[in-house]
OpenMM code with the backbone's topology and positions (N, CA, C; nanometers):
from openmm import Vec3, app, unit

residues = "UNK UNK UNK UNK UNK UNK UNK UNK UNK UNK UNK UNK UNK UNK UNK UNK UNK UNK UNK UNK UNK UNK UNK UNK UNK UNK UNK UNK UNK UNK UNK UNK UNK UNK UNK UNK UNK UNK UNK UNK UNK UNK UNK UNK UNK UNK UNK UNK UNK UNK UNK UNK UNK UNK UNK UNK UNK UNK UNK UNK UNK UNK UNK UNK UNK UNK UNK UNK UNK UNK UNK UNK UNK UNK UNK UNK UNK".split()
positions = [
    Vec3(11.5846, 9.2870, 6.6127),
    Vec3(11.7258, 9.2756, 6.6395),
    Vec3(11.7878, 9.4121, 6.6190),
    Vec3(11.8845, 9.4131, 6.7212),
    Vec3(11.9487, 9.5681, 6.6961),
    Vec3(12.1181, 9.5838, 6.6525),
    Vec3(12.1429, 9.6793, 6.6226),
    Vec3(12.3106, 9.6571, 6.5940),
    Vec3(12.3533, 9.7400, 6.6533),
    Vec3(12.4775, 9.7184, 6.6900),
    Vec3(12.5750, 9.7456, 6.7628),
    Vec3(12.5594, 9.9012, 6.7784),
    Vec3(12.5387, 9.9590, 6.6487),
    Vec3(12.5068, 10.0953, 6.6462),
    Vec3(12.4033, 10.1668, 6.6686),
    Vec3(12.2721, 10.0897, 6.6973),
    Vec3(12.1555, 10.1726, 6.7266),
    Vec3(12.0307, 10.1312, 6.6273),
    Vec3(12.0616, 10.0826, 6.4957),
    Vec3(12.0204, 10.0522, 6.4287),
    Vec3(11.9133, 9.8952, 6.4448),
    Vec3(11.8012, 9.9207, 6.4139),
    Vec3(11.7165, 9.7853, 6.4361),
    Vec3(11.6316, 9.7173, 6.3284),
    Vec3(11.6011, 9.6395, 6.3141),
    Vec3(11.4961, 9.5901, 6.1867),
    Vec3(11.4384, 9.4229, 6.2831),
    Vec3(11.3131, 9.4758, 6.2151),
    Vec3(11.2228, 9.3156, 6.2878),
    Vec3(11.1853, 9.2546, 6.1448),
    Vec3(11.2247, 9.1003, 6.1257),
    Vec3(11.2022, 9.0409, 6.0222),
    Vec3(11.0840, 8.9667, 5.9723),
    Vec3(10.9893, 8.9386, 6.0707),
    Vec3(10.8388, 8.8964, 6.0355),
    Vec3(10.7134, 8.9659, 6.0900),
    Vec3(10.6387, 8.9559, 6.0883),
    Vec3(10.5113, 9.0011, 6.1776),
    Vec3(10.4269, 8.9121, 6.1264),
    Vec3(10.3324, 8.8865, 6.2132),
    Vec3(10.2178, 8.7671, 6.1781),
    Vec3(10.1125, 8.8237, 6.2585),
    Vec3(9.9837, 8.7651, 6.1813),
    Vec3(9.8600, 8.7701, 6.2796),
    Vec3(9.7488, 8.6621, 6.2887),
    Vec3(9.7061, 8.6055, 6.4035),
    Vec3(9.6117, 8.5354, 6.3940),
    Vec3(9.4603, 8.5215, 6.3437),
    Vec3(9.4303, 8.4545, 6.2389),
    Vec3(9.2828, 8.5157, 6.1666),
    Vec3(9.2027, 8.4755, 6.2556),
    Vec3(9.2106, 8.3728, 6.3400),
    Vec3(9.1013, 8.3030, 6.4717),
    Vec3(9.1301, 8.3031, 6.5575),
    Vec3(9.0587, 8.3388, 6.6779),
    Vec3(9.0504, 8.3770, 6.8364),
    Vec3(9.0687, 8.2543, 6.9200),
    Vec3(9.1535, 8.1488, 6.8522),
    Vec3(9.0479, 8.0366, 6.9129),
    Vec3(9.1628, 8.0632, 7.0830),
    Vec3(9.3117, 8.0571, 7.0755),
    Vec3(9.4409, 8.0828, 7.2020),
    Vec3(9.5267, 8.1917, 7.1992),
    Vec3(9.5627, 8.2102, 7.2887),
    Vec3(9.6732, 8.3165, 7.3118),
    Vec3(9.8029, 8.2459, 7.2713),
    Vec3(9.7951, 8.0980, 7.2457),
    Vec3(9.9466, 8.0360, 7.1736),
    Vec3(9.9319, 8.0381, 7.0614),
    Vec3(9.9790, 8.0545, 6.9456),
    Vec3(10.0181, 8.0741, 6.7694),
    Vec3(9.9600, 7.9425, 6.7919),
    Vec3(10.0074, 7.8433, 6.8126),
    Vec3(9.9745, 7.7049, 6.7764),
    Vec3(9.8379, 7.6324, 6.7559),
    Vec3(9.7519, 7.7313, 6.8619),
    Vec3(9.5828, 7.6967, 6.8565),
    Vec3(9.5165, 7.7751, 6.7371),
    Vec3(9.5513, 7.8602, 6.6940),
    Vec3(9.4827, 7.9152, 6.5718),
    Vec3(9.5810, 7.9221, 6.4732),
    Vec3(9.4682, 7.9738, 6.3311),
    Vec3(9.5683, 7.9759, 6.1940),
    Vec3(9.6201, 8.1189, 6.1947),
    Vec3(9.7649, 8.1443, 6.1712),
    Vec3(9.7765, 8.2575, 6.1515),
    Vec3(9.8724, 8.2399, 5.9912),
    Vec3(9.8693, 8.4056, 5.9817),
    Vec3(9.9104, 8.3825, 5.8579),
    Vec3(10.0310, 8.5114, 5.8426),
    Vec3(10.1209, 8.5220, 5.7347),
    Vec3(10.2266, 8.5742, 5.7861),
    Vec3(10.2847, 8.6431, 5.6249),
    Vec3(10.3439, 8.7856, 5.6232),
    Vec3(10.2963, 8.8743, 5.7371),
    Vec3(10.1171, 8.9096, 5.7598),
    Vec3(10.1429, 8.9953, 5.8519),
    Vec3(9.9924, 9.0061, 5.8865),
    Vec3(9.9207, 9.0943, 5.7303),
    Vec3(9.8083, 9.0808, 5.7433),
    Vec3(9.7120, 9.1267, 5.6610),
    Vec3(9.6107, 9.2567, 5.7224),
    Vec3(9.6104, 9.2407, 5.7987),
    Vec3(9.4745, 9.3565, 5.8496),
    Vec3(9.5291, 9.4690, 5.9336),
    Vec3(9.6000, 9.4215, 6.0024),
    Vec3(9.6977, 9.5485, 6.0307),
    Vec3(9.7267, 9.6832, 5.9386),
    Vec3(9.6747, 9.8117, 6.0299),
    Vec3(9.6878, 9.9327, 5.9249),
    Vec3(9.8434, 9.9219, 5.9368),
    Vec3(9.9016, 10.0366, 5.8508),
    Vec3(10.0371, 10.0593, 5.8612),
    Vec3(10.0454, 10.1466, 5.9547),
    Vec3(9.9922, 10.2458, 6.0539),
    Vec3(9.9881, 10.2971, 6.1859),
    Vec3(10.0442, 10.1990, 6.2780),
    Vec3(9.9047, 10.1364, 6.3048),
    Vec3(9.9472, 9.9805, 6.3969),
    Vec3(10.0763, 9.9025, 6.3400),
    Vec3(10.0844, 9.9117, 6.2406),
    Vec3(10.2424, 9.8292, 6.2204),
    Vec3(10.3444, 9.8977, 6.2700),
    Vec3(10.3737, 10.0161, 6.2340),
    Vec3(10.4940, 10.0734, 6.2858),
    Vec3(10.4942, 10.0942, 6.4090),
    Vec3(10.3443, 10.1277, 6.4851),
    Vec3(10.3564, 10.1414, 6.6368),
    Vec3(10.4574, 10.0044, 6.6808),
    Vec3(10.4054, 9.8828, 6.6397),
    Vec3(10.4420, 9.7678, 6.7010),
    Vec3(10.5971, 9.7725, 6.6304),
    Vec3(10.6512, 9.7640, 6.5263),
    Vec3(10.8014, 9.7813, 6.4825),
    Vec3(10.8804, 9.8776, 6.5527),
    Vec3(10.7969, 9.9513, 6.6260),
    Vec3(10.8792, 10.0964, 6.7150),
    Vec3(10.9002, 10.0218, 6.8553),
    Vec3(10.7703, 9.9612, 6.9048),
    Vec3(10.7738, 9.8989, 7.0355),
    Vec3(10.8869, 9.7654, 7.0377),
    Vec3(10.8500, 9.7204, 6.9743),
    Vec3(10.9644, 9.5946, 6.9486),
    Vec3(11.1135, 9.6573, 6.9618),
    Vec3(11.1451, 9.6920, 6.8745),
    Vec3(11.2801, 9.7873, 6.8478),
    Vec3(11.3500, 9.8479, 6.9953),
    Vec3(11.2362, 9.9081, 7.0699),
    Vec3(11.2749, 9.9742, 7.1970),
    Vec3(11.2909, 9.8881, 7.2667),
    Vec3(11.2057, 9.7568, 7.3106),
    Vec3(11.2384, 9.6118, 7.3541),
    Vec3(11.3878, 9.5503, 7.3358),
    Vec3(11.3974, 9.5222, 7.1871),
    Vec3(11.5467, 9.4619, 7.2047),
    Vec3(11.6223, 9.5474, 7.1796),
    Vec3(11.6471, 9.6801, 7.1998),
    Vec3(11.7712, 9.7450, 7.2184),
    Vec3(11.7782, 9.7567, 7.3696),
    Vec3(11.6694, 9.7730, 7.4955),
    Vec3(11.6958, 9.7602, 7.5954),
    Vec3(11.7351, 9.6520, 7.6007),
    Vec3(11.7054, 9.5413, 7.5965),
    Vec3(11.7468, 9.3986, 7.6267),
    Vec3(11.8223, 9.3630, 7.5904),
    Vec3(11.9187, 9.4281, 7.5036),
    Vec3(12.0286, 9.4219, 7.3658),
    Vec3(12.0706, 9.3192, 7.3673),
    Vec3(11.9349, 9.2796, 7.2223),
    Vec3(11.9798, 9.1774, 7.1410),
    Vec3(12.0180, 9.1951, 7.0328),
    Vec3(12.1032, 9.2243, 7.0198),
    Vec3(12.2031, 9.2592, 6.9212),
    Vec3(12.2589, 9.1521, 6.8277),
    Vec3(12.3002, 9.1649, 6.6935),
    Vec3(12.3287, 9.0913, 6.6081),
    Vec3(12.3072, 8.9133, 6.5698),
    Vec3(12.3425, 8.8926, 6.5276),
    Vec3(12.2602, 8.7287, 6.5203),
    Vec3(12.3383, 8.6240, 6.6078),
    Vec3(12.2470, 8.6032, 6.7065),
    Vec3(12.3803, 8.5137, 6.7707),
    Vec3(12.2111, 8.4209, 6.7766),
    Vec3(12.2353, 8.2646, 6.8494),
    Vec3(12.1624, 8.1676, 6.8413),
    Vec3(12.0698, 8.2015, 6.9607),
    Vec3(12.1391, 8.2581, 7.0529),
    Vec3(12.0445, 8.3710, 7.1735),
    Vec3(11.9861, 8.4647, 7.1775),
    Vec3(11.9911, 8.4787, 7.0510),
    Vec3(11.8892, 8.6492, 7.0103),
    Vec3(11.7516, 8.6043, 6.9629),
    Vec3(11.7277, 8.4772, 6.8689),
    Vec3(11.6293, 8.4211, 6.8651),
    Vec3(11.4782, 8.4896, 6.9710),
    Vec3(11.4395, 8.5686, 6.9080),
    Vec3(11.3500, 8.5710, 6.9797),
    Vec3(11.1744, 8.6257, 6.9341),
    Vec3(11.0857, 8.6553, 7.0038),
    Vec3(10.9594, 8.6905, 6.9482),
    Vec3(10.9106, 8.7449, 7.0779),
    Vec3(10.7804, 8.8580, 6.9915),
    Vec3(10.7400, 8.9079, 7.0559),
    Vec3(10.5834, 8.9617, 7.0403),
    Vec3(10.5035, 8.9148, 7.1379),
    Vec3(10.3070, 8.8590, 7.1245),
    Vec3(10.2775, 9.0109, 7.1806),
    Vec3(10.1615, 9.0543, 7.0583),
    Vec3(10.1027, 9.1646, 7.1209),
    Vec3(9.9763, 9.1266, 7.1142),
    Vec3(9.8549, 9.1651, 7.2050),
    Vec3(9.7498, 9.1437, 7.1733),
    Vec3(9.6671, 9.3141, 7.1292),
    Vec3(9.5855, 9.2981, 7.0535),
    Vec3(9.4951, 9.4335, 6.9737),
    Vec3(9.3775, 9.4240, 7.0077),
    Vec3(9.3200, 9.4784, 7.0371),
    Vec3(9.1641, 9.5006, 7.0605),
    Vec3(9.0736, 9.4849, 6.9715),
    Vec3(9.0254, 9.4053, 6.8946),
    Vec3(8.9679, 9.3577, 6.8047),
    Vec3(8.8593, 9.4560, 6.7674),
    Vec3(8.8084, 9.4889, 6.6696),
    Vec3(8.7818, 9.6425, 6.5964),
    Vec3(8.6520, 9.6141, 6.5654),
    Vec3(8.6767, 9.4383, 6.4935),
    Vec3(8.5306, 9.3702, 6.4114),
    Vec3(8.4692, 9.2729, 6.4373),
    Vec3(8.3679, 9.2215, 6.4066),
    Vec3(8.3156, 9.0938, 6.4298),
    Vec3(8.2643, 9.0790, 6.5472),
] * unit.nanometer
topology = app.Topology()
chain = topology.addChain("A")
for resn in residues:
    res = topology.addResidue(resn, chain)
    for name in ("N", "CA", "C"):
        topology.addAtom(name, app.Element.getBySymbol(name[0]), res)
């Protein structure tokens, strides 16, 4: 979410521990994420940020509600 002034903050991040769907709902995820370096976090808090200030979603309205799915290239396993 962004403010009026430029200013942005994203309030959760989550990650899925199992591959099983591309919907949250088919696997367990757990919240915030865990395995994520802090590189990869801020990349994605930077990308997000640039997202809803173009799209300006700005301050809390019941229409700002929103999320946003990245997929990562899996490193392990």
């Amino acid at each position: 979410m962004c403010g009026s002034n430029g200013t942005c903050i994203t309030v959760c991040n989550m990650e899925n521990l199992d591959l099983v769907g591309a919907h949250t709902g088919d696997s367990i995820s757990i919240y915030p994420a865990q395995l994520l370096s802090e590189k990869t976090r801020k990349v994605i808090v930077d990308y997000t940020c640039k997202l809803a200030c173009s799209f300006n979603v700005i301050g809390l309205k019941e229409t700002n509600v929103s999320s946003v799915t990245y997929g990562l290239k899996c490193l392990w396993g």
